[in-house]
VEXDREN-2710 file (C-alpha; in Angstrom, 1 decimal):
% VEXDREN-2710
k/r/px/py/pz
1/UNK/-85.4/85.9/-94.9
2/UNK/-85.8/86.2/-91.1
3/UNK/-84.3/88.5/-88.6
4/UNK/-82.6/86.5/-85.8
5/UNK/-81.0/88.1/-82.6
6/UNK/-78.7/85.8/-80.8
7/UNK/-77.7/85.9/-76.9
8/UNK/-73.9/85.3/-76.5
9/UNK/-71.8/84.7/-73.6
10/UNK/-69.0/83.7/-72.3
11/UNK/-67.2/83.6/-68.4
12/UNK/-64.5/81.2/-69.5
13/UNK/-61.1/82.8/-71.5
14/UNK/-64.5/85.2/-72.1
15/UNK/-62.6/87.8/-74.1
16/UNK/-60.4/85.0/-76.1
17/UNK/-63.9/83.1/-76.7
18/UNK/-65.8/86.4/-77.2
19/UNK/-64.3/87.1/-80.0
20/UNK/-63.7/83.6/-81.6
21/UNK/-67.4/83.0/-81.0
22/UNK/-68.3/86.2/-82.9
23/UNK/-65.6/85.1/-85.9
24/UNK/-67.3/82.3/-86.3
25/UNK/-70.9/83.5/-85.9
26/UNK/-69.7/85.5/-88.8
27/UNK/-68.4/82.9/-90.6
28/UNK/-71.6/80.5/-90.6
29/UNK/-73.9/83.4/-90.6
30/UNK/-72.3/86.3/-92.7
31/UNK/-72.1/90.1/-91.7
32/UNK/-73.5/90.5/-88.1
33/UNK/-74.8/93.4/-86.0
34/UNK/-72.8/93.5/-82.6
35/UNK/-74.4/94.9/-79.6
36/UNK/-72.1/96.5/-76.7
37/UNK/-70.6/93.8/-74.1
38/UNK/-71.3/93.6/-70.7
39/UNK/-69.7/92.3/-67.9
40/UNK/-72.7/90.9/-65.3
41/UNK/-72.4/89.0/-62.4
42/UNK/-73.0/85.2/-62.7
43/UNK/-76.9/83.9/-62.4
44/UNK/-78.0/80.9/-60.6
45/UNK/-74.6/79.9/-59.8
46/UNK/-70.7/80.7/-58.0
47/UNK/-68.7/81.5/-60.6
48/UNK/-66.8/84.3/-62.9
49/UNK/-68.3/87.0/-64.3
50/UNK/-70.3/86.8/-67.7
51/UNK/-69.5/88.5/-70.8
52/UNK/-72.8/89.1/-72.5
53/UNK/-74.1/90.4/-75.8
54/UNK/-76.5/89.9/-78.6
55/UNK/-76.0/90.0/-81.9
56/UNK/-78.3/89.8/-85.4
57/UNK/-78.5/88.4/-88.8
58/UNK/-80.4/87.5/-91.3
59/UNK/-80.9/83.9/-92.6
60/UNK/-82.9/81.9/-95.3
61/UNK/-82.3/78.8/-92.6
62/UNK/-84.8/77.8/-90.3
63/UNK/-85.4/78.3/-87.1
64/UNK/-84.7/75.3/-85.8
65/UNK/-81.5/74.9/-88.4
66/UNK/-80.0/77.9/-86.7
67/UNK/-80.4/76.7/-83.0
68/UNK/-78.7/73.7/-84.3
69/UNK/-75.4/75.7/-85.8
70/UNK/-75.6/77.6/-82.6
71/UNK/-75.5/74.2/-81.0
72/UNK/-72.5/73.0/-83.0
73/UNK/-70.2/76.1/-82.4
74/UNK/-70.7/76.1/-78.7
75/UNK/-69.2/72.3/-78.7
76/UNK/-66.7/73.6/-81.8
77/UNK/-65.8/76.4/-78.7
78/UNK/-65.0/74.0/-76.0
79/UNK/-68.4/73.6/-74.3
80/UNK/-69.2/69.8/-72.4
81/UNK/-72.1/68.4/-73.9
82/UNK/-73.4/67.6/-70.5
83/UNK/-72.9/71.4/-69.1
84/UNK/-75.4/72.2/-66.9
85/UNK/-77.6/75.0/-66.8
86/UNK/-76.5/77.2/-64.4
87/UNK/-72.5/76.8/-64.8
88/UNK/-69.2/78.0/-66.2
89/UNK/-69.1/77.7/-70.2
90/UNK/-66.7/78.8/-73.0
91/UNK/-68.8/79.9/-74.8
92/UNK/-73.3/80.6/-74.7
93/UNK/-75.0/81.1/-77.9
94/UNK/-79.0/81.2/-77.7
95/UNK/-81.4/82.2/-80.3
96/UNK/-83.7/85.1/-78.8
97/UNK/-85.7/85.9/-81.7
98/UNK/-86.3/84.5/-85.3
99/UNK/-88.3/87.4/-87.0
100/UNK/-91.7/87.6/-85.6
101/UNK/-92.4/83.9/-85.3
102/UNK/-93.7/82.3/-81.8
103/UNK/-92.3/78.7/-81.6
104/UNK/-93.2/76.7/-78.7
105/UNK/-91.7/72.8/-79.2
106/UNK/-89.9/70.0/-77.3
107/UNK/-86.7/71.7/-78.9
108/UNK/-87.2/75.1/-79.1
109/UNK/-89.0/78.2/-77.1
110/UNK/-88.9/81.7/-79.2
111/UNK/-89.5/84.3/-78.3
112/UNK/-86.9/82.7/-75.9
113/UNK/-88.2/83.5/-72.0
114/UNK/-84.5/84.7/-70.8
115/UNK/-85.6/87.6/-72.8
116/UNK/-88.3/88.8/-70.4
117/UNK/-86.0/87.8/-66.8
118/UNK/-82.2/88.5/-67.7
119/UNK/-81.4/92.2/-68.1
120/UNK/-78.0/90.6/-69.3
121/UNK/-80.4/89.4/-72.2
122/UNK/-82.4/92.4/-72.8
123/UNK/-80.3/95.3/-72.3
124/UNK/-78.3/94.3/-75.7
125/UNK/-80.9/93.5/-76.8
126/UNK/-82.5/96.9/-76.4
127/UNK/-78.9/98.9/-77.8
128/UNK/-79.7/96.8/-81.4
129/UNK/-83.7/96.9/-81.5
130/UNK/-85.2/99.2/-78.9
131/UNK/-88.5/99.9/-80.5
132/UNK/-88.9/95.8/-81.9
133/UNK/-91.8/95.4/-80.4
134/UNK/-91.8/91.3/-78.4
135/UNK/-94.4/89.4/-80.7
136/UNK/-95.9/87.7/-77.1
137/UNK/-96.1/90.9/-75.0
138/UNK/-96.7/93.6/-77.3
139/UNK/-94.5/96.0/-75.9
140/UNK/-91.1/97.4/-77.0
141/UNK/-87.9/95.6/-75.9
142/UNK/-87.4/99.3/-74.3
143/UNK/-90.6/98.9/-72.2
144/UNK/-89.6/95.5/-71.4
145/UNK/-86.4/96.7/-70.1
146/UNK/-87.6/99.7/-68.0
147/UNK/-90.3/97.2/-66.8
148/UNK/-87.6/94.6/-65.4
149/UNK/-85.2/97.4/-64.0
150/UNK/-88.2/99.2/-62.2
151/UNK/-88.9/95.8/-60.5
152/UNK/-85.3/94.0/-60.2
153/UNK/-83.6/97.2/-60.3
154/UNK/-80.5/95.1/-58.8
155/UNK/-80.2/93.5/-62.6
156/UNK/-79.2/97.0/-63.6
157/UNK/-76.0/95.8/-65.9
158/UNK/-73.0/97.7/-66.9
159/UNK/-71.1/98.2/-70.5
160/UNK/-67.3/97.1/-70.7
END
């Protein structure tokens, strides 16, 4: 059985789709560890501020299997199937980690890369696995985050 952390977010209806996206995570997944939301700034684009937050699991699926059910209940929550990447969405739900495992394919990237650039990403990540240490860098997700804020300190995020 793996460990997975999801990234979830949402600047559309985001409390309304918060909360339906974490009723379903729950639903397909089973009980869930719930980081602290954030409210950040949107990235890359103009638009309403994010709701962010991570959450983990375990799972017997694959990794690849879960990217897809994440895939499925963002379109089950409203999103386009031709959203962009930097843009407005219902609901965001990106598989950060899947145990210790290093998967580099024309589908999926894990660890996933928003993980080392978004303190969005990382600081929930940090509140439910500070001292995980990233199977790539070989620090803890702690470092990692100290690291980012010492030299983006304008990522610096705030809880809701």
């Amino acid at each position: 059985m793996a460990h997975c952390y999801v990234s979830v977010g949402s600047n559309i209806d985001k409390a309304k789709n918060i909360e339906a996206g974490l009723n379903s995570l729950r639903e397909t997944f089973g009980e869930l560890s719930i980081s602290p939301i954030y409210e950040t700034v949107a990235v890359g684009f103009d638009g309403d501020d994010f709701y962010n937050l991570v959450v983990s699991f375990e799972s017997n699926l694959t990794a690849h299997d879960i990217a897809k059910k994440l895939r499925e209940l963002e379109f089950l929550h409203g999103r386009s199937s031709n959203s962009q990447k930097f843009s407005s969405r219902s609901l965001d739900l990106d598989l950060l980690l899947y145990g210790e495992e290093i998967i580099d394919d024309d589908i999926l990237k894990l660890p996933r890369p928003d993980i080392e650039r978004y303190a969005f990403v990382l600081q929930p990540l940090v509140d439910l696995a500070p001292d995980l240490i990233h199977p790539v860098q070989q620090k803890t997700y702690r470092e990692m985050l100290e690291s980012l804020l010492m030299h983006s300190p304008e990522q610096k995020i705030g809880m809701l």
